[in-house]
C-alpha positions as CSV (number, residue, x, y, z in Angstrom):
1,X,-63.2,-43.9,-1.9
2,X,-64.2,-41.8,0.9
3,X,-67.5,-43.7,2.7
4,X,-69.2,-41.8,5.7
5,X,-67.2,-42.7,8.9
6,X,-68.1,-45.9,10.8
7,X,-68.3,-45.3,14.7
8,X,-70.0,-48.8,15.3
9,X,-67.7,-51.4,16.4
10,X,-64.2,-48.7,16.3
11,X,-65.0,-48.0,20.2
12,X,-61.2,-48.5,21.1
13,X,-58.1,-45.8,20.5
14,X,-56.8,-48.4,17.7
15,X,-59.6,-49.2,16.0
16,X,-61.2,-45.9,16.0
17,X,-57.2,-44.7,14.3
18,X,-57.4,-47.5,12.0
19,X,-61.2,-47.6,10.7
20,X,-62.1,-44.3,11.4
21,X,-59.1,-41.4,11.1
22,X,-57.4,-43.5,8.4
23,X,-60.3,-43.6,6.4
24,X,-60.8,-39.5,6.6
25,X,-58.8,-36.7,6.0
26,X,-56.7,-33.7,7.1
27,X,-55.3,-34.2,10.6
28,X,-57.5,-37.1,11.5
29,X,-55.6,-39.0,8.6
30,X,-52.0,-37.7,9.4
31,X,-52.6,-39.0,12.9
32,X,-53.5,-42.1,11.8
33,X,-50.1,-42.0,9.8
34,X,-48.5,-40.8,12.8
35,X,-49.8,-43.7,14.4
36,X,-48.7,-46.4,12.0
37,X,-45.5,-44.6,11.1
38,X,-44.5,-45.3,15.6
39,X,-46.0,-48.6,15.3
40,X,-43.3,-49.6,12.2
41,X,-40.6,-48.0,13.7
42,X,-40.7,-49.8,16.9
43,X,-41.5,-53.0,14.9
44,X,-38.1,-52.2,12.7
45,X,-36.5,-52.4,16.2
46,X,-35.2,-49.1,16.0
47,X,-33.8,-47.5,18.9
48,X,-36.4,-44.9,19.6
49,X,-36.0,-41.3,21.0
50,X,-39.2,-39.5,22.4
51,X,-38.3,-35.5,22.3
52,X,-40.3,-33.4,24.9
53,X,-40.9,-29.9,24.7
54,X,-44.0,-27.7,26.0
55,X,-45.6,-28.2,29.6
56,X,-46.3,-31.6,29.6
57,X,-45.8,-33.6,32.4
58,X,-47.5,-30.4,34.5
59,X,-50.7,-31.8,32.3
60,X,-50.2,-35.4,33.6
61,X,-48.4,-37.1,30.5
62,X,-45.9,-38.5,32.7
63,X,-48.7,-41.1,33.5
64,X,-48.3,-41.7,29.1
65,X,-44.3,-42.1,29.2
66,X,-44.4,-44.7,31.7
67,X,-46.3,-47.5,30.1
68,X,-44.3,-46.6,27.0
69,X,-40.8,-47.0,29.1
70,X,-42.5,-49.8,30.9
71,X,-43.0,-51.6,27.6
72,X,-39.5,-50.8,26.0
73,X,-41.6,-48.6,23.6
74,X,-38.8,-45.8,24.1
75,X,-35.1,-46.0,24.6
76,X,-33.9,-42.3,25.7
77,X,-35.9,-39.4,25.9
78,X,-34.6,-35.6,25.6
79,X,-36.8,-33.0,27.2
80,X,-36.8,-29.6,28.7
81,X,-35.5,-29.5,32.0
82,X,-39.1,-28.0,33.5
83,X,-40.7,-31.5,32.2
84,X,-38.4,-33.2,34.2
85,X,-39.0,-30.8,37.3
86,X,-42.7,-31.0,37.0
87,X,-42.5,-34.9,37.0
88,X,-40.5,-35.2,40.3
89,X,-43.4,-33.5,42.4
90,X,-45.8,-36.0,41.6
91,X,-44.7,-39.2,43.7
92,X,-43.5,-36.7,46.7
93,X,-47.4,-35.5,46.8
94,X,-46.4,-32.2,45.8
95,X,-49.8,-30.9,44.4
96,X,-50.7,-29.5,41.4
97,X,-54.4,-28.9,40.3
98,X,-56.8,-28.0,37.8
99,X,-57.7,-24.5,37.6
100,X,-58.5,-21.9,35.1
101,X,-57.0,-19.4,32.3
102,X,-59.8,-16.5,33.2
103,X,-58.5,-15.7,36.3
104,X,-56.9,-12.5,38.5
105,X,-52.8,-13.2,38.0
106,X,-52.1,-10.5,40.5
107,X,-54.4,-12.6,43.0
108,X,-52.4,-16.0,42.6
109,X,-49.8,-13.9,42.9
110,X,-50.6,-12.8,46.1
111,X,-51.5,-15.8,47.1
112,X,-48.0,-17.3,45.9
113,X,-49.8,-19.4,43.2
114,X,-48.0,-19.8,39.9
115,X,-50.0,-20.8,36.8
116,X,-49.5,-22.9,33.7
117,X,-52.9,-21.5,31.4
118,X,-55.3,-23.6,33.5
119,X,-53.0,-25.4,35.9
120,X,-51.7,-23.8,39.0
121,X,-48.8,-25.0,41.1
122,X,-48.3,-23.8,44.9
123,X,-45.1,-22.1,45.3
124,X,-44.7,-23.1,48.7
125,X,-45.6,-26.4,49.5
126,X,-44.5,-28.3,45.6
127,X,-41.7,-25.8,44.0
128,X,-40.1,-25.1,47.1
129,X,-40.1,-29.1,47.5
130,X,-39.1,-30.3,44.8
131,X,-36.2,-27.6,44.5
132,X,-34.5,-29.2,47.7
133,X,-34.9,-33.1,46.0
134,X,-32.4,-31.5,43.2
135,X,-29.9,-30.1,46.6
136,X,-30.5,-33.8,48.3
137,X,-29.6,-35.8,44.8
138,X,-26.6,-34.2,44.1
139,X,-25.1,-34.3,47.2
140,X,-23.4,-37.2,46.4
141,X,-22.0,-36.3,43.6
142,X,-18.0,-36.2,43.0
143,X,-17.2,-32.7,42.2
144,X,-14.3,-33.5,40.7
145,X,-15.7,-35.3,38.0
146,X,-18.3,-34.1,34.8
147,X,-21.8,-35.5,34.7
148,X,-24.1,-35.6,32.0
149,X,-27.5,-34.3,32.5
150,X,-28.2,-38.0,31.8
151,X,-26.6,-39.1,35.1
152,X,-28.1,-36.0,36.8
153,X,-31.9,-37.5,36.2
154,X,-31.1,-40.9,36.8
155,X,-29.8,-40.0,40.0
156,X,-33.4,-38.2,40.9
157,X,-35.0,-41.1,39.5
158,X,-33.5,-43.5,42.1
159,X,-34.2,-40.9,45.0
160,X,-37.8,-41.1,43.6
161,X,-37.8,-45.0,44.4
162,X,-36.1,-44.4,47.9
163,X,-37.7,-41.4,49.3
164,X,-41.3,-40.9,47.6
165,X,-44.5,-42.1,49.0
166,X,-45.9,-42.7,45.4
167,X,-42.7,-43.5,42.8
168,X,-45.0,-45.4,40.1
169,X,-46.3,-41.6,39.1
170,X,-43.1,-40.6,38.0
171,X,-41.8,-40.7,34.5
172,X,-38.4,-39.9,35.8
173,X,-38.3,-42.9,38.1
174,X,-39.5,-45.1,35.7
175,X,-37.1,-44.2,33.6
176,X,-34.1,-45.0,36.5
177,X,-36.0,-48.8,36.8
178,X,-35.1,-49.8,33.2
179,X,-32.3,-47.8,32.8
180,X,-33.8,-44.9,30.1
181,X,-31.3,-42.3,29.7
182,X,-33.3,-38.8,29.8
183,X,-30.8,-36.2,28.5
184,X,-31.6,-31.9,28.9
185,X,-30.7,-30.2,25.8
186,X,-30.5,-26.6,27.9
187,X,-29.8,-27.7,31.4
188,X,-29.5,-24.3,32.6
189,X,-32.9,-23.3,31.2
190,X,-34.9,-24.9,34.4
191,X,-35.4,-24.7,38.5
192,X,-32.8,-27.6,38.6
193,X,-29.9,-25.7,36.7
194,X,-31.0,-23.0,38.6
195,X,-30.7,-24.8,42.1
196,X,-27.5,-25.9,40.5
197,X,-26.5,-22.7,40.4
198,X,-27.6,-21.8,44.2
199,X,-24.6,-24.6,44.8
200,X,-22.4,-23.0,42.9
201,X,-22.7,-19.5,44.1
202,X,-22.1,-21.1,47.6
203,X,-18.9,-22.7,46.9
204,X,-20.3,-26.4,46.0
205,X,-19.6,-26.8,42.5
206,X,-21.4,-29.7,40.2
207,X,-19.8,-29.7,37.1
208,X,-23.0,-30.5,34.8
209,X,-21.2,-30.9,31.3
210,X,-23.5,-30.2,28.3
211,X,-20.7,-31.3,25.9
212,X,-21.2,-34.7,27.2
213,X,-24.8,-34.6,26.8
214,X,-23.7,-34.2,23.3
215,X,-21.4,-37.2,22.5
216,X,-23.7,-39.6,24.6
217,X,-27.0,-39.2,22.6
218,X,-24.5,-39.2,19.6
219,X,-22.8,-42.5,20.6
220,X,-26.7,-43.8,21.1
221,X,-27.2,-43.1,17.5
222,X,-24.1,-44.0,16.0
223,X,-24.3,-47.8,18.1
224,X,-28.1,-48.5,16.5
225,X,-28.9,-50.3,13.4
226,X,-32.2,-48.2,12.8
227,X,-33.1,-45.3,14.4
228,X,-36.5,-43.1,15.3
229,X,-37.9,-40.4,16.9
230,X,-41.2,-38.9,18.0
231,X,-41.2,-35.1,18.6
232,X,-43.6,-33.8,20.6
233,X,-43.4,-30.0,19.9
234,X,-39.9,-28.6,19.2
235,X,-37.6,-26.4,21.0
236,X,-34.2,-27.2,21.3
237,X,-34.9,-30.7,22.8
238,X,-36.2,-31.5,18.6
239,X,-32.9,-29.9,17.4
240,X,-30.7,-31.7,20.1
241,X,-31.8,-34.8,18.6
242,X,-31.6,-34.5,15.2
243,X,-27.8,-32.5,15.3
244,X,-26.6,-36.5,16.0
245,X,-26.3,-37.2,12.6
246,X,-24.8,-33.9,11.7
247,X,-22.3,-34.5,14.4
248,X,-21.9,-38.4,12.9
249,X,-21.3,-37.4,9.1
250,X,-20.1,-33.2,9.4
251,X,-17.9,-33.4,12.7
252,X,-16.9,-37.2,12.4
253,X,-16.7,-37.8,8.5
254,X,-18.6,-40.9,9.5
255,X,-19.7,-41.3,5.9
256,X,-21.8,-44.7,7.1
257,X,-24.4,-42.7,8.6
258,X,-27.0,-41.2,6.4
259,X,-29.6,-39.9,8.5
260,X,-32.5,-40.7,10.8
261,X,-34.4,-43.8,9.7
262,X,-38.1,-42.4,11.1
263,X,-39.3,-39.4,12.2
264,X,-42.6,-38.4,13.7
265,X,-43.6,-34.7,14.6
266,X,-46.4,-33.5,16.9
267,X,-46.4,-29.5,16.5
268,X,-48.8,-27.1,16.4
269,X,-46.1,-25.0,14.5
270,X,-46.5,-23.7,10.9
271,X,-42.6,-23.7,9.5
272,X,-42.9,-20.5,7.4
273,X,-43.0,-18.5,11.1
274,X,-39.2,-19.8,11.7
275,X,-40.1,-21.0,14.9
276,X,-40.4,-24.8,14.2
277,X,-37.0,-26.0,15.6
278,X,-35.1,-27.9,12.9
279,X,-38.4,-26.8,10.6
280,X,-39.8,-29.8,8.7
281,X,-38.8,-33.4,8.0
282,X,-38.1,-32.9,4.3
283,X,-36.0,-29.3,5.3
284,X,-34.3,-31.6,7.4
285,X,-33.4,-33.6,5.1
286,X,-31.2,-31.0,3.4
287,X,-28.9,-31.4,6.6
288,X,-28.4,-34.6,6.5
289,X,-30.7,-35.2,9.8
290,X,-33.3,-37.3,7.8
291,X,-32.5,-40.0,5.9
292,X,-35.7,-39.5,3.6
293,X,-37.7,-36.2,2.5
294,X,-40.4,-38.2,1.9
295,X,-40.6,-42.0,3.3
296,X,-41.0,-42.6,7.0
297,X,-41.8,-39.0,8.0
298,X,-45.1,-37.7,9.4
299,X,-45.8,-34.4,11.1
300,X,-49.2,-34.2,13.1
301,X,-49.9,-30.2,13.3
302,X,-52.2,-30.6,16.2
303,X,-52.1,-30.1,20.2
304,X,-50.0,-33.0,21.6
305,X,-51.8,-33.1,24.7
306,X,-54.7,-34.8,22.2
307,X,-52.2,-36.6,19.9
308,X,-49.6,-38.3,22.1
309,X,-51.7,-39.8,24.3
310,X,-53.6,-41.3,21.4
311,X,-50.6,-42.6,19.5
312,X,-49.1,-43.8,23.0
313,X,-52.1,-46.0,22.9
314,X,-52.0,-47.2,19.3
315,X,-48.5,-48.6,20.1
316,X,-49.5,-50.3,23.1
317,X,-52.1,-52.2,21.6
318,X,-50.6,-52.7,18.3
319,X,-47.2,-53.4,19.0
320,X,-45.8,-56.1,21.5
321,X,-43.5,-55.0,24.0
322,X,-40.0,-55.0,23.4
323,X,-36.7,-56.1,25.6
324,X,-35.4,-52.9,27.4
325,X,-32.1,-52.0,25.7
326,X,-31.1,-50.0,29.2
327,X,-28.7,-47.8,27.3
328,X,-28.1,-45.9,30.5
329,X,-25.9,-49.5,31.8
330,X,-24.0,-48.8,28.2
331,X,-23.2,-45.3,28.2
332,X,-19.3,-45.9,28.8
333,X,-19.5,-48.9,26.3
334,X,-21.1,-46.5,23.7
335,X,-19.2,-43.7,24.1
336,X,-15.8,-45.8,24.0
337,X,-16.8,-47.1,20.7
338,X,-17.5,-43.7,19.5
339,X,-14.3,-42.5,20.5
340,X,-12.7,-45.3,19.3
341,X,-14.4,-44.5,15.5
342,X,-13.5,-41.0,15.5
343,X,-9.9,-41.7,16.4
344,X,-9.4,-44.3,13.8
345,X,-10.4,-41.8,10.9
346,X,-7.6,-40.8,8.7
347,X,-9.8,-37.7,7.0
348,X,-10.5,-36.7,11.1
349,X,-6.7,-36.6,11.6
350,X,-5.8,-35.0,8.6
351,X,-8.5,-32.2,9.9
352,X,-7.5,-31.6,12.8
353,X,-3.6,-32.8,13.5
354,X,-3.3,-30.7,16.3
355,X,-5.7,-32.9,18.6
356,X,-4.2,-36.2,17.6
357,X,-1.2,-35.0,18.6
358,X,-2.3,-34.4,21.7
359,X,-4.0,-37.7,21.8
């Protein structure tokens, strides 16, 4: 039965979820799924991804990853590269403010102002900033050597620790403290693959290898007993999660693995547009990315910047926090074991003799 909504004693985030939206209907109900469905999953001990797409962090939700990371309420993360760029200006001071959609482009313009709907970012004293912490990380680098996007952005992380006034705002260097690998699904797609580039062109060559980007996230998978994600929006970095168990059972014949154990959407995304990247949990399903059409999946169609931060704050007050599982220590561990599985397959061998032999 359907009483009228109590708003008497449900004053918190939790309780107002669990007394109030649960108790409703449409998206104030699938939130409250949403919200249960992270709090299950992380109390399944699943090894939780976070997917990030859309201008978040220049909206301040880095300040919502870090308790979450801080709490071992998520393991890795995947995001767009520009999420990642945004973050790092944050702790260095480098501002970015309020302002407004109904303005004069051509006057920011002129006035070297660059606007995200109603934020606006100074070109000159935050982009221009952060692009030289990118230059100053990877300077250390070995060039003879691949690095994963994942080592890219814990490198930044740790420069955040050593070199900004004001680390604790950064979702990056949080994620270098406990050791949260944050992968980019298209590293090239951002200021930092572009300032990669400005390396590159100028004879200083960082070999960022997407490819390993690949195997690592599918090594994170294939070494967890339950796993989980939360999607906020989708975009490749949705996609770049969910191929892992494509890549376990299509390209490893790692019959064992049958699919994600949770899933939970944030979109504002109808699927019948084509634009929802890797569409619907139950289409996903069909792939083999979800281990259930219909258990353990939840999609919130709503804005994230509302959702998330509510369902960040059911978990921290419903769940207790967990041990960190600082993959990022692992990755060689990990990977070596996934290796190790994919060389051992007979079916794998008999697919593809060539490459055995030259293993």
């Amino acid at each position: 039965m359907i009483e009228p909504l109590l708003l008497a004693g449900n004053e918190g985030v939790a309780d107002m979820i669990d007394n109030v939206f649960a108790k409703s209907g449409f998206n104030a109900r699938r939130l409250a799924d949403g919200a249960k469905l992270y709090a299950r999953m992380l109390q399944a001990d699943a090894t939780v991804c976070i997917t990030l797409a859309g201008a978040m962090t220049p909206i301040g939700m880095s300040g919502v990853f870090i308790p979450l990371i801080e709490n071992g309420l998520v393991d890795f993360i995947i995001s767009t590269g520009a999420n990642v760029y945004h973050d790092l200006q944050r702790p260095f001071d480098f501002p970015i403010v309020q302002g407004s959609p109904n303005v004069d482009d051509n006057i920011l313009a002129q006035d070297d102002v660059a606007r995200i709907y109603d934020v606006f970012i100074a070109n000159d004293n935050t982009l221009t900033g952060a692009d030289l912490l990118v230059h100053e990380a990877v300077a250390g680098f070995d060039a003879s050597k691949p690095y994963s996007s994942a080592g890219l952005h814990h490198r930044l992380g740790e420069l955040a620790w050593e070199r900004a006034r004001h680390p604790e705002k950064s979702m990056v260097a949080a994620a270098a403290k406990y050791d949260v690998p944050i992968y980019t699904s298209s590293p090239g797609d951002s200021a930092v693959g572009m300032n990669l580039a400005v390396r590159q062109l100028l004879a200083e060559s960082i070999h960022l290898d997407p490819v390993l980007d690949v195997i690592e996230t599918t090594a994170i998978v294939h070494d967890a007993k339950v796993n989980g994600v939360v999607e906020i929006g989708g975009g490749s970095p949705k996609n770049f999660y969910l191929q892992t168990q494509p890549m376990l059972q299509q390209m490893l014949i790692d019959k064992a693995s049958g699919g994600h154990d949770y899933c939970l959407q944030l979109t504002t995304d109808p699927p019948h547009w084509g634009g929802l990247s890797g569409a619907t949990p139950s289409e996903a399903r069909s792939w083999g990315k979800i281990r259930d059409a219909e258990k353990n999946n939840v999609v919130v169609y709503s804005c994230a910047s509302i959702t998330f931060p509510l369902l960040a704050q059911y978990a921290l007050t419903r769940v207790r926090p967990r041990p960190h599982r600082r993959l990022f220590r692992r990755l060689d561990e990990i990977t070596g074991a996934l290796g190790k599985m994919a060389r051992d397959k007979p079916e794998l061998r008999a697919e593809h003799p060539r490459l055995f032999k030259d293993v």
